[in-house]
PyMOL CGO cylinders between C-alpha atoms (Angstrom):
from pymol import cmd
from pymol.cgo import CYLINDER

trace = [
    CYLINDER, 73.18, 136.20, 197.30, 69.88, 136.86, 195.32, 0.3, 1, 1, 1, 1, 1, 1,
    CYLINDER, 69.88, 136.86, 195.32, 71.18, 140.40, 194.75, 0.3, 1, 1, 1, 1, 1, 1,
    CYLINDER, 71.18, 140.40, 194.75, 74.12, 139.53, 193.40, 0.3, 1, 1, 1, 1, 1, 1,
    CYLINDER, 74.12, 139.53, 193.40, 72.72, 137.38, 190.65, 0.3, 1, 1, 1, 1, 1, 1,
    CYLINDER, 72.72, 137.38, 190.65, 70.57, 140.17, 189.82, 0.3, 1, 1, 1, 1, 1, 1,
    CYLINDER, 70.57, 140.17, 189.82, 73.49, 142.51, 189.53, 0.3, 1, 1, 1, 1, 1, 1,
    CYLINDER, 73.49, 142.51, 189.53, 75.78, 140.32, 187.71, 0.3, 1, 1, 1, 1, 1, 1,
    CYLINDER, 75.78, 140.32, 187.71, 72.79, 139.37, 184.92, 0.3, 1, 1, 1, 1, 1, 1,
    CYLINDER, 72.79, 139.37, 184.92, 72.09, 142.90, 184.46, 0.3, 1, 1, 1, 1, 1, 1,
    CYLINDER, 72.09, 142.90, 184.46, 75.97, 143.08, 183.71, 0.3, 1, 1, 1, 1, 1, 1,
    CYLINDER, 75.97, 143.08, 183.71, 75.93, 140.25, 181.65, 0.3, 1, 1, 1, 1, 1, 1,
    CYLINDER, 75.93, 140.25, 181.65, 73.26, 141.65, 179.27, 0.3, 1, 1, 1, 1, 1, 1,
    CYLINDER, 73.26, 141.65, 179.27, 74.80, 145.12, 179.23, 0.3, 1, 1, 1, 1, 1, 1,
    CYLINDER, 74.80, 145.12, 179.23, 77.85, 143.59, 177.93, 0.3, 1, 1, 1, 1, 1, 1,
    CYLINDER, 77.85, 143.59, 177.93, 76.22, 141.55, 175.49, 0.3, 1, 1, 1, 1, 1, 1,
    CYLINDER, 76.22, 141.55, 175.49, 74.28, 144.51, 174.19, 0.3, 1, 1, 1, 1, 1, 1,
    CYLINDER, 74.28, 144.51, 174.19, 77.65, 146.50, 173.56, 0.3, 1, 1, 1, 1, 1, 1,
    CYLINDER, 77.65, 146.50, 173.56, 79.83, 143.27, 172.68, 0.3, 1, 1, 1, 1, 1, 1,
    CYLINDER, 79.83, 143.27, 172.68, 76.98, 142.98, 169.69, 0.3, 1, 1, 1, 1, 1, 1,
    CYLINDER, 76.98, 142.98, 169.69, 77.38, 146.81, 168.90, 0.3, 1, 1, 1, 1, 1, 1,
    CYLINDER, 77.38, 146.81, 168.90, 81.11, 146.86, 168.28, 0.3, 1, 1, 1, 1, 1, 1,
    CYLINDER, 81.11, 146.86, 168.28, 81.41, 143.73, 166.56, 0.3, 1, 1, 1, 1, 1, 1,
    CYLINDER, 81.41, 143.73, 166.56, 78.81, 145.51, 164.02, 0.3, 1, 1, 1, 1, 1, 1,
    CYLINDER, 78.81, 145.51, 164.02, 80.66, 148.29, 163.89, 0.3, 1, 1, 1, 1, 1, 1,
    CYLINDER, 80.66, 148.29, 163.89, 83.99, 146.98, 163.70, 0.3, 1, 1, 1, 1, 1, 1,
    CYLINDER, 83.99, 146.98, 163.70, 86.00, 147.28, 160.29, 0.3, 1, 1, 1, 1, 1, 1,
    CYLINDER, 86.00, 147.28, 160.29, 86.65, 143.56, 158.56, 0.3, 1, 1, 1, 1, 1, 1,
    CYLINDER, 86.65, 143.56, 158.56, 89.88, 142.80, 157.10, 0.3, 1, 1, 1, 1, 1, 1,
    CYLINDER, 89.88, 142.80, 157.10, 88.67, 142.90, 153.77, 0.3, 1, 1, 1, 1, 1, 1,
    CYLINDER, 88.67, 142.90, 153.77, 86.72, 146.15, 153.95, 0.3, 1, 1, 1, 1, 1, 1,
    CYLINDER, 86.72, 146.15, 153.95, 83.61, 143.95, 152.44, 0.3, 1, 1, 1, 1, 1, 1,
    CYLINDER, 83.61, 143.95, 152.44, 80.55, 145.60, 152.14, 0.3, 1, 1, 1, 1, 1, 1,
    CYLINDER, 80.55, 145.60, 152.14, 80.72, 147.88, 155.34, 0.3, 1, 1, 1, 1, 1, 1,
    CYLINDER, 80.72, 147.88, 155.34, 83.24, 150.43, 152.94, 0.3, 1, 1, 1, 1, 1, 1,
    CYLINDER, 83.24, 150.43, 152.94, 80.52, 149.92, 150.33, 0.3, 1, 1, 1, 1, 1, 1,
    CYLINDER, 80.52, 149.92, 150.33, 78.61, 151.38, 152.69, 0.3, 1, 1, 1, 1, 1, 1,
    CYLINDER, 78.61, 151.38, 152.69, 80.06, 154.11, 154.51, 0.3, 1, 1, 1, 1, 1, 1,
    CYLINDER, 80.06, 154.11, 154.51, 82.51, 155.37, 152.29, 0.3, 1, 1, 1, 1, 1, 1,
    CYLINDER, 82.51, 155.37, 152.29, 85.08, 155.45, 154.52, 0.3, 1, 1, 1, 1, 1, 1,
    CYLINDER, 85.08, 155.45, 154.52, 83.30, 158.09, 156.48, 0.3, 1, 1, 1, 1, 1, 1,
    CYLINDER, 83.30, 158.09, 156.48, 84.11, 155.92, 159.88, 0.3, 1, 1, 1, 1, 1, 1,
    CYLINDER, 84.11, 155.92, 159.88, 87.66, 157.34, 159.16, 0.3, 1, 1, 1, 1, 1, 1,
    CYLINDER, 87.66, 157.34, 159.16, 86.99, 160.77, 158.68, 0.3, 1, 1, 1, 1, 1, 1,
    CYLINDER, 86.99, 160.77, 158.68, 84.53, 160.98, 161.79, 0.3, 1, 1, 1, 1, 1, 1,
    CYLINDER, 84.53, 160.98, 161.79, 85.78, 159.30, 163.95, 0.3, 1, 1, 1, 1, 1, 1,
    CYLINDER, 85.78, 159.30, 163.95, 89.87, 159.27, 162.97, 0.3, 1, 1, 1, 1, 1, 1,
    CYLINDER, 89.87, 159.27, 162.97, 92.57, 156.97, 162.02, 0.3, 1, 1, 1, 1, 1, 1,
    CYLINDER, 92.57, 156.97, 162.02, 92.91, 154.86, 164.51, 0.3, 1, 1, 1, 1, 1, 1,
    CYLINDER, 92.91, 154.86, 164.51, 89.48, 154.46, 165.61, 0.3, 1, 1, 1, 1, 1, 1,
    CYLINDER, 89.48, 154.46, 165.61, 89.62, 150.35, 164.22, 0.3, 1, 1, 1, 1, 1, 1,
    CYLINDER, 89.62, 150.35, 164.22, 92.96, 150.13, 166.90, 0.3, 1, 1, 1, 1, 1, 1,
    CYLINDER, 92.96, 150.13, 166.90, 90.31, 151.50, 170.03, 0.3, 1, 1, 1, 1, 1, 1,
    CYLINDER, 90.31, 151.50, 170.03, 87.17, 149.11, 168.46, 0.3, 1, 1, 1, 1, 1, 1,
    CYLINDER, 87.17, 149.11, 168.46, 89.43, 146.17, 168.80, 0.3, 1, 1, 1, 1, 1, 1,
    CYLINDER, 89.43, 146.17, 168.80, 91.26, 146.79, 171.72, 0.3, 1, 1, 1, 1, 1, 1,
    CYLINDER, 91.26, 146.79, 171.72, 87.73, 147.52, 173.40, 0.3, 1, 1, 1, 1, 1, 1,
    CYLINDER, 87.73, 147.52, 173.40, 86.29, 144.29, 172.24, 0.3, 1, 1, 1, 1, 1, 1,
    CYLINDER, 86.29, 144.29, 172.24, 88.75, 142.23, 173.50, 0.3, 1, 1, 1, 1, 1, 1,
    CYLINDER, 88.75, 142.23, 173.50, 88.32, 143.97, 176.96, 0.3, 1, 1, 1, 1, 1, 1,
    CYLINDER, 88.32, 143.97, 176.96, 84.62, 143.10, 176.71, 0.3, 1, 1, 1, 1, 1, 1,
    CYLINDER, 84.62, 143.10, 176.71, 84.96, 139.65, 175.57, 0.3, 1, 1, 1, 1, 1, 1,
    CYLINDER, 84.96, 139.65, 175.57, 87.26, 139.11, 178.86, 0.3, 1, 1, 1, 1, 1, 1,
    CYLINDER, 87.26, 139.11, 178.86, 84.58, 140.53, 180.94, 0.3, 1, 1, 1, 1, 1, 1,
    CYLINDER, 84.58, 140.53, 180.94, 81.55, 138.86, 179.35, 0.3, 1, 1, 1, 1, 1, 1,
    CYLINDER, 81.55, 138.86, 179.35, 83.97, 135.20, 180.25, 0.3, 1, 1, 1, 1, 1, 1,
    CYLINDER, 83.97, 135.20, 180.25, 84.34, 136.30, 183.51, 0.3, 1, 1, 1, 1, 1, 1,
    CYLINDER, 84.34, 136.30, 183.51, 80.97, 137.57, 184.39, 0.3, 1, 1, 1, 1, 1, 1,
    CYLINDER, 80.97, 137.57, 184.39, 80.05, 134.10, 182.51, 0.3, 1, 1, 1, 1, 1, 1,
    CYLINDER, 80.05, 134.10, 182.51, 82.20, 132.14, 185.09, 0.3, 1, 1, 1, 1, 1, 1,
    CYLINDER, 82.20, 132.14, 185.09, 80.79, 134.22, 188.71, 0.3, 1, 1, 1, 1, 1, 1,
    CYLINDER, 80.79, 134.22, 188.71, 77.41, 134.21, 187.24, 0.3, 1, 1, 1, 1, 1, 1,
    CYLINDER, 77.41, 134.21, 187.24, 77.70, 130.32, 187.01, 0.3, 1, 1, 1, 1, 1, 1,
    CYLINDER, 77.70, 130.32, 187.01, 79.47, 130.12, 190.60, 0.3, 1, 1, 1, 1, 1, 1,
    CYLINDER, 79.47, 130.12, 190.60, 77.10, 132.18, 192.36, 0.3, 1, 1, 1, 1, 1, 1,
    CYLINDER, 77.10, 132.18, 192.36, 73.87, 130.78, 191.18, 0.3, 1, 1, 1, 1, 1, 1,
    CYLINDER, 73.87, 130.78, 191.18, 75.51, 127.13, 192.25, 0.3, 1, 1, 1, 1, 1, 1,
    CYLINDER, 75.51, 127.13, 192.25, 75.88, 127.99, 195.37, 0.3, 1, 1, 1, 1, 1, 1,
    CYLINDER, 75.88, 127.99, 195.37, 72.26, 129.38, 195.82, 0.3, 1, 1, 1, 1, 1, 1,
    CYLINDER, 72.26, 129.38, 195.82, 71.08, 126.37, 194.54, 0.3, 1, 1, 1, 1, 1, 1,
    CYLINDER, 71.08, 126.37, 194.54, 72.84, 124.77, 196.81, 0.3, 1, 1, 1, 1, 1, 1,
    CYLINDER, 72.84, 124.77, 196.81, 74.10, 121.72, 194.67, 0.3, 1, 1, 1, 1, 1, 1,
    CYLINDER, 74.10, 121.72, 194.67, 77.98, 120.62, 195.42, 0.3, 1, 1, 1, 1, 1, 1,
    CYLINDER, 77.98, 120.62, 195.42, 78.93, 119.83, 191.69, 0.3, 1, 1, 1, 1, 1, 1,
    CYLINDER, 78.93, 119.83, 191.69, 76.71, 121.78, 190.13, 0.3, 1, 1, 1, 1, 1, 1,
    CYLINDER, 76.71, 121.78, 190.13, 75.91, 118.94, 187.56, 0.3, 1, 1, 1, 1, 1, 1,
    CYLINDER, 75.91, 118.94, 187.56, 72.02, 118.41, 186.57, 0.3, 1, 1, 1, 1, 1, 1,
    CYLINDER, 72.02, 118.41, 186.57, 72.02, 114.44, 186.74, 0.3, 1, 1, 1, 1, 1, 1,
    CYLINDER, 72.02, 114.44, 186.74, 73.24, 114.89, 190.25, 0.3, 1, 1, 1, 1, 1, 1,
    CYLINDER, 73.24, 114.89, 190.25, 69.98, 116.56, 191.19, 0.3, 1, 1, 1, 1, 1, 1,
    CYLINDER, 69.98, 116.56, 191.19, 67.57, 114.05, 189.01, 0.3, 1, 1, 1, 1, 1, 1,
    CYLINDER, 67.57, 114.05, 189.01, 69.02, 111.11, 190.91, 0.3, 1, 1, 1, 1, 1, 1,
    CYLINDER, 69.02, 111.11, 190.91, 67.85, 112.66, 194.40, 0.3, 1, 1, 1, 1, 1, 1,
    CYLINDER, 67.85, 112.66, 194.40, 64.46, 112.88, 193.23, 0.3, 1, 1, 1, 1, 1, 1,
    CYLINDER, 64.46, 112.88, 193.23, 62.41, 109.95, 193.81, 0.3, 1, 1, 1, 1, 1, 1,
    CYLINDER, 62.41, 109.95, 193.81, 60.67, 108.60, 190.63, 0.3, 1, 1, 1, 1, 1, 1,
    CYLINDER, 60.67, 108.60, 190.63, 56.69, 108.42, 190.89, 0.3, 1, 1, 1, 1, 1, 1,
    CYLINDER, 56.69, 108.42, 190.89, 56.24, 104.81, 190.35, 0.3, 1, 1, 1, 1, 1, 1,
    CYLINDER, 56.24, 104.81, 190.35, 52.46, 104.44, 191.53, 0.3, 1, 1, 1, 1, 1, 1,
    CYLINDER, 52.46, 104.44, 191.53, 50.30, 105.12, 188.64, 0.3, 1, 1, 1, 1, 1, 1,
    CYLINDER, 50.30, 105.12, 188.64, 46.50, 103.90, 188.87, 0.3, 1, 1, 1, 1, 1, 1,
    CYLINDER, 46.50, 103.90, 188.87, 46.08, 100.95, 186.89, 0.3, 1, 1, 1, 1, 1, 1,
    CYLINDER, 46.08, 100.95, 186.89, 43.22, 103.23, 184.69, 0.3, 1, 1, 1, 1, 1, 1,
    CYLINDER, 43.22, 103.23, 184.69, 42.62, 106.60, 184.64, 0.3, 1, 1, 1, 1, 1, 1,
    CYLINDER, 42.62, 106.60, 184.64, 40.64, 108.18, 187.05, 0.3, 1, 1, 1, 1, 1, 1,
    CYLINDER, 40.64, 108.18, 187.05, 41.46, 105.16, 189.00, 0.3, 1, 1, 1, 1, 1, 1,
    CYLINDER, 41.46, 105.16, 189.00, 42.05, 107.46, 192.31, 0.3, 1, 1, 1, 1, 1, 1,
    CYLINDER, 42.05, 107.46, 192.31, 38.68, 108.88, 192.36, 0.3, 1, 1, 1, 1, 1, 1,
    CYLINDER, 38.68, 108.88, 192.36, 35.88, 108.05, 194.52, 0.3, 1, 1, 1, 1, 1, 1,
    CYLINDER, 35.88, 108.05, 194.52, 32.49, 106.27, 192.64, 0.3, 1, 1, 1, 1, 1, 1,
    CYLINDER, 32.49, 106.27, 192.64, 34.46, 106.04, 189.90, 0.3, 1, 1, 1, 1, 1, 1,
    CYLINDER, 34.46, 106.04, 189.90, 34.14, 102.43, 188.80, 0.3, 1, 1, 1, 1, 1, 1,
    CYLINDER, 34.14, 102.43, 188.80, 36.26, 100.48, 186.41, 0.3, 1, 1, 1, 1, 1, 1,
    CYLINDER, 36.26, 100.48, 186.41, 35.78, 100.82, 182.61, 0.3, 1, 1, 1, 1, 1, 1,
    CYLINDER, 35.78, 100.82, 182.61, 33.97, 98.11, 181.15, 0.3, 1, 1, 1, 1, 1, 1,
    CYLINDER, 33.97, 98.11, 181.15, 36.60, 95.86, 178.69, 0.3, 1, 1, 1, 1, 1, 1,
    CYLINDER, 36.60, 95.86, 178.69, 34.81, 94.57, 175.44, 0.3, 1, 1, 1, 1, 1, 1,
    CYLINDER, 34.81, 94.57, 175.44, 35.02, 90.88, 175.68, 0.3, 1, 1, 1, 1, 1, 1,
    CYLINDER, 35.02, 90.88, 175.68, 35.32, 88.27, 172.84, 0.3, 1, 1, 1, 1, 1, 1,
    CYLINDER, 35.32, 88.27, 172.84, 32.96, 88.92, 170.26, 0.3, 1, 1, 1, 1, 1, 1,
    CYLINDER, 32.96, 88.92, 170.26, 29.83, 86.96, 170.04, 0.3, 1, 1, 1, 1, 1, 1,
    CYLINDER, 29.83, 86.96, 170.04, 29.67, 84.34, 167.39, 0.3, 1, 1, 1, 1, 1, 1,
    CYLINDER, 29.67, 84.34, 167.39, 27.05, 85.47, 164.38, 0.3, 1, 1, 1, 1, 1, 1,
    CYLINDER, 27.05, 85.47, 164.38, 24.96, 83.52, 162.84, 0.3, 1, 1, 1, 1, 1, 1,
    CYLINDER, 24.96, 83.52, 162.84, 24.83, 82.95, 159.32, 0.3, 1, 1, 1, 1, 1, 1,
    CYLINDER, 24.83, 82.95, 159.32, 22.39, 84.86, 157.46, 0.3, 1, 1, 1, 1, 1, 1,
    CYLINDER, 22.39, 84.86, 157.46, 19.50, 83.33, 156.24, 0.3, 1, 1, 1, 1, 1, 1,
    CYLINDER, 19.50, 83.33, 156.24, 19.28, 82.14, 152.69, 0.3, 1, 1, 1, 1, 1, 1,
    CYLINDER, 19.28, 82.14, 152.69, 17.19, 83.74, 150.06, 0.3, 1, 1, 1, 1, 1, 1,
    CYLINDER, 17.19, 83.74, 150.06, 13.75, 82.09, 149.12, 0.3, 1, 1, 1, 1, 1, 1,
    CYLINDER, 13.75, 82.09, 149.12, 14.05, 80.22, 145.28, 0.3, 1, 1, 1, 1, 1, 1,
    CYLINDER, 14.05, 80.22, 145.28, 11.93, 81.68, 142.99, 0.3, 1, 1, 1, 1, 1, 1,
    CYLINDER, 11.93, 81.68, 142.99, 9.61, 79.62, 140.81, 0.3, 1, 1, 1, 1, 1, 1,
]
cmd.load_cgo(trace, "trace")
């Protein structure tokens, strides 16, 4: 099962990596700035109907890149082992760590308990100055 992730990521980014490529290279309706560009040169190299192939191949890729998506998603479910797949149904099987020491360092030995300021003492008024004669 662990080999077959590995295969279909590998697939996944390969089809990524050219999805991104002929989406750059494709022609835009409006000929835009890639024209500006190129100077029509995509037509002379590569020939007429060159935009007809880029399309039809990016729509083939798109549907492979979904369904790689989808058998990507299935298979690593299943080595995970979780039924629904869903994330909250694995954080409610985990029990929550409810005993925290009161202070820290609370769970270590000849470690004694911080001492807590108390009230403040009551100070005395200072002293008045001597009168001069």
């Amino acid at each position: 099962m662990h080999f077959l992730a590995v295969l279909l990521t590998i697939v996944e980014v390969i089809v990524c990596l050219l999805l991104i490529g002929l989406v750059l290279i494709q022609r835009s309706k409006g000929e835009g700035i890639s024209a500006a560009i190129s100077g029509g040169m995509g037509e002379s190299l590569f020939g007429a109907n060159v935009g007809n192939v880029v399309t039809r191949t990016t729509v083939v890729l798109g549907i492979v890149f979904l369904l790689n998506t989808i058998c990507l998603t299935l298979v690593m479910t299943k080595s995970r082992g979780v039924s629904t797949g869903s994330v909250m149904d694995e954080m409610a099987k985990q029990p929550a760590n409810r005993t925290a020491p009161a202070y820290p360092g609370a769970g270590q030995q000849g470690t004694a308990a911080p001492a807590m300021p108390g009230p403040a003492a009551p100070v005395a008024p200072a002293p008045a100055a001597p009168a001069k004669p």
